[in-house]
C-alpha positions as a printed Julia matrix, in Angstrom:
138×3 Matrix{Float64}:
  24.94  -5.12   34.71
  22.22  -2.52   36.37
  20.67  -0.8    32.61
  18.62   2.58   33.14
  15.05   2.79   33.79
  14.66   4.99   29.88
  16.6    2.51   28.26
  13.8   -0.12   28.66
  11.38   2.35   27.68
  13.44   3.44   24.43
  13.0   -0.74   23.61
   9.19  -1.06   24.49
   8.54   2.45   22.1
  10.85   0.76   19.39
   9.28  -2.38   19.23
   5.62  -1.1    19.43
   3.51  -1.33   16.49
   2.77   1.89   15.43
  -0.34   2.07   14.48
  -1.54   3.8    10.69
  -1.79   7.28    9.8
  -5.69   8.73    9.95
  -7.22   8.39    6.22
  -7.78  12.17    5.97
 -11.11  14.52    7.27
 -12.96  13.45    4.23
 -16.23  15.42    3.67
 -19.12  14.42    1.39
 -19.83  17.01   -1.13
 -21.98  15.78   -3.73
 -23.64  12.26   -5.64
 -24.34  12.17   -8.7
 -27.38  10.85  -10.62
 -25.28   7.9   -11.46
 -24.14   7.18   -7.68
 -21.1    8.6    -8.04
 -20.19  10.17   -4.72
 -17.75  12.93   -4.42
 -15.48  13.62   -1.64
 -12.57  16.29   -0.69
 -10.16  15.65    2.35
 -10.39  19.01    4.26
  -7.14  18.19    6.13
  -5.39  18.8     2.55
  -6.39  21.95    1.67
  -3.89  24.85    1.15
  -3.83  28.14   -0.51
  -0.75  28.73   -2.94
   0.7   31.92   -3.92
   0.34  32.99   -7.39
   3.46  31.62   -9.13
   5.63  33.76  -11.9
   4.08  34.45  -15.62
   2.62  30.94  -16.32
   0.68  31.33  -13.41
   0.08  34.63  -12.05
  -3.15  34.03   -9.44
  -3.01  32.3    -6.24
  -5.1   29.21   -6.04
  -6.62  26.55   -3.27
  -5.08  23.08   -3.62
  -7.06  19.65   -2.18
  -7.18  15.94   -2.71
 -10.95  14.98   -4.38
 -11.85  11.22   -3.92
 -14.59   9.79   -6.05
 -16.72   6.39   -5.08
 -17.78   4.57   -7.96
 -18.84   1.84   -6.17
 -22.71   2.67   -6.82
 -22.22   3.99  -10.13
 -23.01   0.73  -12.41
 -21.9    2.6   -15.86
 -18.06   3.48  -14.59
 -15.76   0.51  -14.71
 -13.33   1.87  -12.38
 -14.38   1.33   -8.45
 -12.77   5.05   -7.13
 -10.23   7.66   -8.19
  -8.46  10.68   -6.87
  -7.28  13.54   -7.85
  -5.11  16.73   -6.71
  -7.3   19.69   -7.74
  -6.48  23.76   -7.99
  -9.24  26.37   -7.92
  -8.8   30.21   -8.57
 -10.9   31.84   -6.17
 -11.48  35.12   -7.84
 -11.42  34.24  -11.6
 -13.77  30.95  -10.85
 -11.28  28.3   -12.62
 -10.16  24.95  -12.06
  -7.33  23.01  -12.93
  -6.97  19.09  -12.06
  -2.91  18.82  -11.29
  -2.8   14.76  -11.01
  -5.55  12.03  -11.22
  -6.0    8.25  -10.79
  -8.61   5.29  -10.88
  -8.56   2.46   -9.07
  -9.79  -1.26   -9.41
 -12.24  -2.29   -6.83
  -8.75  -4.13   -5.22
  -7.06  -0.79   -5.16
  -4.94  -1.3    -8.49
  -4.1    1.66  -10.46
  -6.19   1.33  -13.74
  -5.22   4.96  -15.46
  -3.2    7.86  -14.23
  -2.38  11.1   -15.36
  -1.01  14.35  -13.88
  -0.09  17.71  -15.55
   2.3   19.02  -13.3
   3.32  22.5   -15.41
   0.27  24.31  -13.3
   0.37  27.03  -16.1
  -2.59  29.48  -16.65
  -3.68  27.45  -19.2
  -4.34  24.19  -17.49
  -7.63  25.96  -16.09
 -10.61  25.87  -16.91
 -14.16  27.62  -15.92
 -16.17  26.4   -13.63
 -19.26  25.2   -14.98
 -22.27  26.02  -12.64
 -24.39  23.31  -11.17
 -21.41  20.92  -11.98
 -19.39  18.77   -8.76
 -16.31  21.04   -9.83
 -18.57  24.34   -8.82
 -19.99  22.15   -5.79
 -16.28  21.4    -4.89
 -15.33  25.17   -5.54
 -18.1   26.34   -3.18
 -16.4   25.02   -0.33
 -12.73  25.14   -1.07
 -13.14  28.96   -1.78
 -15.72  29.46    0.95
């Protein structure tokens, strides 16, 4: 039995490995005095519309990474966390965050998922939030 030419190539791209998704377009934004060094993945940002009463403002959304792994007075090795900033009012609100181990293990986790006017906060000047907020609202 004669099989079609595409049917051997529908079993070769089948059986390939594919290989792993791309880690993100991580930038560097800021280190700390400590060694902490802060990170956002530009391929995550997005603007959201303002959302009913709780809250009425739109807002920029992206994925922050943090290294510990020079900062000797943190006991966790990295984190991330799912940030929102308000553009015009100058807020922030930090939706989910998590710290790892230094074998990727989660070691605390918390997200506030209600997104209500309330959850943000100013942004303090000089701080890695404003640093952060500089470029997500740029």
């Amino acid at each position: 039995m004669r099989y079609p030419k595409f049917a051997f190539a529908v079993v070769f791209l089948t059986l390939t490995p594919v290989a792993p998704a791309q880690a993100g377009e991580f930038v560097d934004i800021t280190e700390s005095t400590t060694g902490t060094i802060t990170r956002i993945d530009i391929s995550t940002l997005r603007g959201l519309p303002a959302y009913d009463f709780r809250r009425p403002f739109p807002v920029r959304e992206i994925w922050v990474e943090h290294d510990y792994s020079k900062n000797k007075t943190e006991t966790a090795s990295s984190a991330k966390g799912l940030m929102r900033f308000d553009c015009v009012g100058s807020r922030a609100a930090t939706i989910s965050f998590t710290q790892y181990d230094s074998n990727g293990s989660v070691l605390r986790s918390r997200s506030d998922p209600t997104d209500s006017e309330y959850d943000y906060q100013p942004v303090v000047p000089g701080s890695i939030g404003s640093a952060i907020n500089d470029v997500v609202c740029s």
